[in-house]
ZATI-183482 format. One record per residue (C-alpha): residue number from 1; x, y, z. Coordinates in Angstrom, 1 decimal, decimal comma. Layout:
% residues N
+-----+--------+--------+--------+
:  nr :     c1 :     c2 :     c3 :
+-----+--------+--------+--------+
: NUM :      X :      Y :      Z :
...
+-----+--------+--------+--------+
//
This chain:
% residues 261
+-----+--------+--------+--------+
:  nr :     c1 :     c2 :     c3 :
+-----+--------+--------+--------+
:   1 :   90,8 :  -74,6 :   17,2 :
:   2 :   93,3 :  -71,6 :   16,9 :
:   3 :   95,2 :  -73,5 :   14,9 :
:   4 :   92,8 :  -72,8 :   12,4 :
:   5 :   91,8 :  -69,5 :   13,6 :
:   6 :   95,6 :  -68,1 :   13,1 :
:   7 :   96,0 :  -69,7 :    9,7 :
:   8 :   92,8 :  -68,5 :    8,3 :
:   9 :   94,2 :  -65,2 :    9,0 :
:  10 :   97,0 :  -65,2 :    6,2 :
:  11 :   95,2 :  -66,6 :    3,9 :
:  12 :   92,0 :  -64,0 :    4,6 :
:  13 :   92,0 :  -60,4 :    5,2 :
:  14 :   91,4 :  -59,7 :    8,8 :
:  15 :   89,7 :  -56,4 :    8,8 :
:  16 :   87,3 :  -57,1 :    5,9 :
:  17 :   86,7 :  -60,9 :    6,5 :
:  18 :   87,0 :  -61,6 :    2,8 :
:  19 :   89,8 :  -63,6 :    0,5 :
:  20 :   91,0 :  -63,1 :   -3,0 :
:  21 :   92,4 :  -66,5 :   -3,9 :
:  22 :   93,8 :  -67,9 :   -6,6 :
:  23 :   93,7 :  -71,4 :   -7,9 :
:  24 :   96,9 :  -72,1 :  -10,1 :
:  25 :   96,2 :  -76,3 :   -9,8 :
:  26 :   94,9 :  -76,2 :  -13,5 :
:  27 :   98,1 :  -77,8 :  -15,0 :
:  28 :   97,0 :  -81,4 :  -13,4 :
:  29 :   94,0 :  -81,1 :  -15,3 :
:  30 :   94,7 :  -79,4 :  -18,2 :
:  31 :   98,4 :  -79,6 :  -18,9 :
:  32 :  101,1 :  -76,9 :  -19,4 :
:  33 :   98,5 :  -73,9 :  -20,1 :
:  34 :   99,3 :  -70,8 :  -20,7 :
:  35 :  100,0 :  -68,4 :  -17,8 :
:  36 :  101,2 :  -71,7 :  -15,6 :
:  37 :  104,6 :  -72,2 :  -17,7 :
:  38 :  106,6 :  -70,2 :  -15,1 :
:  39 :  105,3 :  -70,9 :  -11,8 :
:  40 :  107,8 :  -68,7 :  -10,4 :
:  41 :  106,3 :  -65,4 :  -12,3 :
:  42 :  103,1 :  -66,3 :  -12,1 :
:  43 :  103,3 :  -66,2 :   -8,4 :
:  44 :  105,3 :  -63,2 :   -8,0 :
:  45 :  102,5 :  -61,2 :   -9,9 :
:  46 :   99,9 :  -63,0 :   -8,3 :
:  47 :  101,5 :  -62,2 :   -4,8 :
:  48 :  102,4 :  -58,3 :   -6,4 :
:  49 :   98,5 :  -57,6 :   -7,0 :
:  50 :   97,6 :  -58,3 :   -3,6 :
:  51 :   95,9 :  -61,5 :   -3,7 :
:  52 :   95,7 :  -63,3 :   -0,6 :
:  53 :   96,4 :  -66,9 :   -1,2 :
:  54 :   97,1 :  -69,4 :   -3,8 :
:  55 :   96,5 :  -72,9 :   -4,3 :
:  56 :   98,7 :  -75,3 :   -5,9 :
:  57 :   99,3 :  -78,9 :   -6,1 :
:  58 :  102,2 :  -80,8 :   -4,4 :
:  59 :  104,7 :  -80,9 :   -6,3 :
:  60 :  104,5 :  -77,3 :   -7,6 :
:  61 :  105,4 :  -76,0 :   -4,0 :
:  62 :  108,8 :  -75,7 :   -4,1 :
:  63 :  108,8 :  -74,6 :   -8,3 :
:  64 :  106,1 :  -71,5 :   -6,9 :
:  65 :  108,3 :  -70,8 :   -3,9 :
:  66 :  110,1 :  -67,6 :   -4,2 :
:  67 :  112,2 :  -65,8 :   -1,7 :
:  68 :  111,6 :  -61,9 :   -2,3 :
:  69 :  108,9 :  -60,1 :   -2,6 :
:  70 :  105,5 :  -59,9 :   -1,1 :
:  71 :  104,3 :  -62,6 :    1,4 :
:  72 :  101,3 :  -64,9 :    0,2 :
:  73 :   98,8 :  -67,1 :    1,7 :
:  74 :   99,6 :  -71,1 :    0,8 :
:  75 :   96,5 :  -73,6 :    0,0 :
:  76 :   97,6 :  -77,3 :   -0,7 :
:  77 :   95,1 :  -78,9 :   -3,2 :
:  78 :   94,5 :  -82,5 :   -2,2 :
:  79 :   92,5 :  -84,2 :   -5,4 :
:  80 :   92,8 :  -83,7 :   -8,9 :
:  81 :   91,8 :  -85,7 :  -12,1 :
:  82 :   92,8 :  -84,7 :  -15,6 :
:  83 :   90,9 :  -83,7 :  -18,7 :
:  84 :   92,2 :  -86,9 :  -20,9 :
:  85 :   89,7 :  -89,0 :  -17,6 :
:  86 :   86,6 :  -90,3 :  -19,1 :
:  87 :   85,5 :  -88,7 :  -16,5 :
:  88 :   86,7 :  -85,8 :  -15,6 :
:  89 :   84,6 :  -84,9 :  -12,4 :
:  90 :   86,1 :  -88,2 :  -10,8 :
:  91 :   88,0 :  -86,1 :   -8,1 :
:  92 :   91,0 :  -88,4 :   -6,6 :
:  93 :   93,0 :  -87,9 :   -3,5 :
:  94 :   96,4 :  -87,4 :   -4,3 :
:  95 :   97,8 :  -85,6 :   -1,3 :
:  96 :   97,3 :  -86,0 :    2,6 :
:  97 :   97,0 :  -83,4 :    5,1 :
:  98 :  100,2 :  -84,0 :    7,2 :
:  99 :  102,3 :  -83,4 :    3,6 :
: 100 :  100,4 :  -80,5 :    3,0 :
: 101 :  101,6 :  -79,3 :    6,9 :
: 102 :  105,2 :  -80,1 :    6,3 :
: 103 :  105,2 :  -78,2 :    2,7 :
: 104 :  104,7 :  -75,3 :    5,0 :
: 105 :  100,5 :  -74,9 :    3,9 :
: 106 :   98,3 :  -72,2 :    6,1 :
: 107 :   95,3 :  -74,5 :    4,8 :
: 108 :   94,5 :  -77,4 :    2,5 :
: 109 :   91,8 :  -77,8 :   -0,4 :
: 110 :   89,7 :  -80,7 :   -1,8 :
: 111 :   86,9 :  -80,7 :   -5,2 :
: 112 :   83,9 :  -82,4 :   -4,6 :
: 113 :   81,1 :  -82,6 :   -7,8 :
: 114 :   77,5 :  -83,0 :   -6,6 :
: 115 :   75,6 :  -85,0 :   -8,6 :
: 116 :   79,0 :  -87,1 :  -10,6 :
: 117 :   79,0 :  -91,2 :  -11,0 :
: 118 :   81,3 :  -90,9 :   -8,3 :
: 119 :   79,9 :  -88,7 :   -5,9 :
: 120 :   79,8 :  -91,2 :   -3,1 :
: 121 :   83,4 :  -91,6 :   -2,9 :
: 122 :   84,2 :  -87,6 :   -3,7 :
: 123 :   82,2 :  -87,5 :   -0,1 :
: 124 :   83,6 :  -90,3 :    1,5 :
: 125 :   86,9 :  -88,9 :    1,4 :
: 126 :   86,6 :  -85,6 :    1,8 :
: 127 :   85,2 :  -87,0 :    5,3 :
: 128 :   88,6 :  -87,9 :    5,9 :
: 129 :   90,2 :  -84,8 :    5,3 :
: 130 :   88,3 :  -82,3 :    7,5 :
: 131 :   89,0 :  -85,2 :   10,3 :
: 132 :   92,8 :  -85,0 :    9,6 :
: 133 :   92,7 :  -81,1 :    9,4 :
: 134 :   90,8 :  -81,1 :   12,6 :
: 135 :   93,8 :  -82,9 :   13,9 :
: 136 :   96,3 :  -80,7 :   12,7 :
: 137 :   94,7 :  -77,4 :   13,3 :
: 138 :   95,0 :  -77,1 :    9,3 :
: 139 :   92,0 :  -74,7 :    7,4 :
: 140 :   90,0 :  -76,1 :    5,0 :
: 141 :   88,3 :  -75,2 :    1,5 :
: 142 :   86,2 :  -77,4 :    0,0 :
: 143 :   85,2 :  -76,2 :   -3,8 :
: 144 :   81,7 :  -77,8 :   -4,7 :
: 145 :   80,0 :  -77,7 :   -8,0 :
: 146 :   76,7 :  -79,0 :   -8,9 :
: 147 :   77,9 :  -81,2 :  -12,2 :
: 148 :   76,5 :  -84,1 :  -14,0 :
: 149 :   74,2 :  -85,5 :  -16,4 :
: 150 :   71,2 :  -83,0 :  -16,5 :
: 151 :   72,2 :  -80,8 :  -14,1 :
: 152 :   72,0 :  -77,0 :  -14,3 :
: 153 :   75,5 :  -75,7 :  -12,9 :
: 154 :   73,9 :  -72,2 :  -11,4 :
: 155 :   70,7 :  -73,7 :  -10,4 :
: 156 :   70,3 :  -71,9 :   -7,0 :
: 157 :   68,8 :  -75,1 :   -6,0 :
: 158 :   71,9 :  -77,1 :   -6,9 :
: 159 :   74,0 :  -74,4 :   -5,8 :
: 160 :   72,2 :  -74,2 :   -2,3 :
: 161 :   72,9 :  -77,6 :   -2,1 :
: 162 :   76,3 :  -77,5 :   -2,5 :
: 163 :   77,0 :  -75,2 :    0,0 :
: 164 :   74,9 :  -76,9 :    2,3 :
: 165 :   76,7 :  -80,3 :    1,6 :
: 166 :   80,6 :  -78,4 :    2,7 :
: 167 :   79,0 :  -76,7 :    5,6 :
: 168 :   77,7 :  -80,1 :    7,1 :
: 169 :   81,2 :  -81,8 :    6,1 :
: 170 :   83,1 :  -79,3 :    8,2 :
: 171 :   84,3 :  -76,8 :    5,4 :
: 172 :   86,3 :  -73,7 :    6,5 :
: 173 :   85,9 :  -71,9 :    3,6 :
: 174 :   83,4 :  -73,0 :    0,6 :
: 175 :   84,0 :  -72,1 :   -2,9 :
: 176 :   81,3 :  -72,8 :   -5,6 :
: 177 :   79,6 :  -71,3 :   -9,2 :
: 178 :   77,7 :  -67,6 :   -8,1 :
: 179 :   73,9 :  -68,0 :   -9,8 :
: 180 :   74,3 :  -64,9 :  -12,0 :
: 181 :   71,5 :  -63,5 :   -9,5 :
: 182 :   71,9 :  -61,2 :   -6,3 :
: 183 :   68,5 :  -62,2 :   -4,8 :
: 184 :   69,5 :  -65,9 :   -5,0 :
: 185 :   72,7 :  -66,0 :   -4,1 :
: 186 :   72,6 :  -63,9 :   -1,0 :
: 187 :   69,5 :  -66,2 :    0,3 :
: 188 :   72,6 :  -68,9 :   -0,2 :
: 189 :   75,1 :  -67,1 :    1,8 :
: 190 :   72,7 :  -66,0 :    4,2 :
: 191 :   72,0 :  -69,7 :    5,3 :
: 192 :   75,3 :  -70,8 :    5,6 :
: 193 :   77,5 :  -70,3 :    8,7 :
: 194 :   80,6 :  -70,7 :    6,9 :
: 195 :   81,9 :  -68,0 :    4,3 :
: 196 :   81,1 :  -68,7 :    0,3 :
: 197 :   83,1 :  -67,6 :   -2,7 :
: 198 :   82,7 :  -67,3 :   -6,1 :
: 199 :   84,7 :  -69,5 :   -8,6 :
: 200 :   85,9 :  -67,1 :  -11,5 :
: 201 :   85,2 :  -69,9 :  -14,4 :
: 202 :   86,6 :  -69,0 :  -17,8 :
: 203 :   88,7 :  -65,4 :  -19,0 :
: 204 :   85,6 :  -62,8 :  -19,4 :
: 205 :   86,1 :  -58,9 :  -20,0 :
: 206 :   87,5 :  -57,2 :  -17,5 :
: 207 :   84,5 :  -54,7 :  -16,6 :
: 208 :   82,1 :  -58,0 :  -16,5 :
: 209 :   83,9 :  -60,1 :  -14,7 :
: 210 :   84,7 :  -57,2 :  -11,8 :
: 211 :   81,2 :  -56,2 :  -11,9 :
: 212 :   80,1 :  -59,9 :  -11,5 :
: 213 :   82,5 :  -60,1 :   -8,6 :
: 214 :   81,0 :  -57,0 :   -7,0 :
: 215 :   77,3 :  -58,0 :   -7,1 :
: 216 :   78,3 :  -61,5 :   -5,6 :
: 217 :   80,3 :  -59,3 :   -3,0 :
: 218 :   76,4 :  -57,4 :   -2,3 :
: 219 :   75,1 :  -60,7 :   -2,2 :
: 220 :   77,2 :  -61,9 :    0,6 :
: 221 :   80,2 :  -63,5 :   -0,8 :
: 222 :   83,1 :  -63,6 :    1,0 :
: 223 :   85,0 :  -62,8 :   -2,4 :
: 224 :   86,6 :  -64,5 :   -4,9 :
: 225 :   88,4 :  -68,1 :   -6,1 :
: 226 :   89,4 :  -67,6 :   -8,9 :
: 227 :   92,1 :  -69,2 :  -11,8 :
: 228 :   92,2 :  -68,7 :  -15,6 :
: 229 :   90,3 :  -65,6 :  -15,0 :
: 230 :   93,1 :  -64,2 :  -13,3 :
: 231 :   96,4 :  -65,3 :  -14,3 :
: 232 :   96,1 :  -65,6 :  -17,9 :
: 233 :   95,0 :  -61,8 :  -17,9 :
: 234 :   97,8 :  -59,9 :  -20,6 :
: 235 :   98,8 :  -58,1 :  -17,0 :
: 236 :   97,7 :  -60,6 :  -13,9 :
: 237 :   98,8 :  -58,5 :  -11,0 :
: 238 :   97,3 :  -55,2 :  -12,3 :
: 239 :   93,7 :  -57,1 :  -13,1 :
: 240 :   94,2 :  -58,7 :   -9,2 :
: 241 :   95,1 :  -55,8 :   -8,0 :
: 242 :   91,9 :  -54,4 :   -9,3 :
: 243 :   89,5 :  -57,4 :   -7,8 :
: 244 :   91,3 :  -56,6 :   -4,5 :
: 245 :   89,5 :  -53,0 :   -4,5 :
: 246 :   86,4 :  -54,8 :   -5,2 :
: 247 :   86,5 :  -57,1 :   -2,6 :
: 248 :   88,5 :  -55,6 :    0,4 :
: 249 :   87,8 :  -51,4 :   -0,9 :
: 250 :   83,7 :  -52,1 :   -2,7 :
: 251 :   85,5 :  -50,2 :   -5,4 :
: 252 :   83,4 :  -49,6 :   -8,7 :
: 253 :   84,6 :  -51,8 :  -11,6 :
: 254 :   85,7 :  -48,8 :  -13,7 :
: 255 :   87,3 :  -47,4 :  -11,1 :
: 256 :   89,0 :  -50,3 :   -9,5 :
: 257 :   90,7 :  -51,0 :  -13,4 :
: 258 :   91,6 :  -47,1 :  -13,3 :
: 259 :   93,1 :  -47,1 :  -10,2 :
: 260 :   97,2 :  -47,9 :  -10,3 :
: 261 :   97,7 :  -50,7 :   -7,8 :
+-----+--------+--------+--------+
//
């Protein structure tokens, strides 16, 4: 599988095995939010604070393309489903691996929700994706949350679940909710084969949310995935800039937001 091998490369960092990504796919399922009205800047700062890859949808490719500037990992998302859904977890496929390819993507992503009414099919076709990506030599990330009726979304047993559910579908890379505890989450991480991130969930203070991301980091993450959290900081490639020092440098928090990038 080099194929796979060399593409995970520019969309991780080599030397420290760990990814800062970020997730810009929210307009499907939000709408035009703020922070994803220019796709063009957005991805320029993005790219300018170092992150290591992005994820979009489709058809925002070419709008996120620029030609200057830093180079950028790509992630294709293949399923979406929008906020207006009665159900919102009801993940769809809505692009196929062999587009993603000939948009130019160094890996692909699906959502799957653990524990949704429609779980079943969530699974089913993410089944077909890691068969097509095997195919193609393509990387891919599959972000899992424990979410339905009931459910505790940082239950380390949910959690643990998750993870083990992407691992045993053939996930390259595994993104899910961190437990808000170290002794947890690294038990987690240290019973996958297959590195874990963190989502980033909603904007938090800037101190909590790089100190979050350094204790996941201790716990065996293999850094971050994160969106609003991100972009729709006042200054997006200075904050990424500083998560980059936590995740690739172990940087403290106050000293990573110090720290010109």
């Amino acid at each position: 599988m080099i194929g796979k091998e060399i593409r995970l490369e520019r969309i991780m960092d080599r030397n420290t095995g760990r990814a800062v990504i970020i997730p810009m796919d929210h307009g499907f399922t939000m709408g035009q939010i703020e922070g994803l009205c220019n796709m063009t800047e957005t991805v320029n700062a993005v790219s300018e604070g170092g992150a290591n890859a992005i994820v979009l949808h489709k058809g925002m490719v070419k709008g996120g393309h620029r030609k200057r500037g830093r180079d950028i990992g790509l992630i294709v998302h293949l399923s979406a489903s929008t906020s207006l859904n009665p159900d919102p977890n009801d993940k769809v496929l809505v692009c196929t691996v062999e587009e993603a390819v000939a948009l130019g993507a160094d890996a692909v992503s699906i959502h799957i929700n653990l524990g949704a009414p429609n779980e079943s099919r969530m699974i089913e076709s993410a089944g077909e994706v890691v068969r097509d990506c095997n195919r193609w030599g393509i990387p891919l990330l599959i972000m899992i949350y424990p979410r339905g009726k009931g459910i505790d979304p940082t239950s380390p047993q949910a959690i643990g679940h998750c993870v083990r559910v992407a691992e045993e579908l053939g996930a390259d890379l595994i993104k899910t909710n961190y437990t808000g505890d170290p002794e947890t989450f690294a038990r987690i991480t240290a019973a996958c084969s297959v590195p874990v991130m963190i989502a980033g969930g909603e904007k938090g203070g800037d101190i909590e949310t790089l100190a979050t991301i350094r204790e996941a980091i201790g716990a065996g993450a293999a850094g971050v995935c994160m969106g609003r959290n991100a972009f729709q900081r006042d200054d997006p490639a200075r904050f990424i800039g500083s998560i980059c020092r936590v995740v690739h440098e172990g940087a403290d928090p106050a000293e990573a937001l110090e720290k010109e990038r």
